[in-house]
C-alpha positions, 0 to 999 in steps of 0.5 A: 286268068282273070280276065277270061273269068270274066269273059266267061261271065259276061258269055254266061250272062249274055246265055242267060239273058238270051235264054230268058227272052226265050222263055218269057217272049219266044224271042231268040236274040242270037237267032234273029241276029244271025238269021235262024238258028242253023246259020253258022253264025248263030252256033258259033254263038251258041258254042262259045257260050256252051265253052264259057259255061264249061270253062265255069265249071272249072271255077266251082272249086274256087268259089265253094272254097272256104278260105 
């Protein structure tokens, strides 16, 4: 289980910092990777990622536990 934590953070990272290149240059790494945005590619990126920060959602509770 630990190891899917943490591929789920890398993921999450990896949106994260794509999302940034949007925002600050209008540069989508993911799209000019895979050729545009509608490439098959492309959305399987975008929706491994989109599992990744669902799967996150399930970690809430752990990390707002108190011990």
């Amino acid at each position: 289980m630990k190891a899917l934590n943490v591929i789920s953070l890398i993921l999450i990272i990896l949106g994260g910092l794509n999302w940034l290149s949007v925002g600050l240059f209008n540069y989508d790494v993911v799209s000019e990777v895979f050729g545009g945005t509608e490439e098959v590619g492309s959305r399987i990126v975008y929706i491994i990622v989109g599992v990744a920060a669902l799967y996150a959602l399930s970690l809430f509770g752990k990390v707002t536990s108190e011990d």
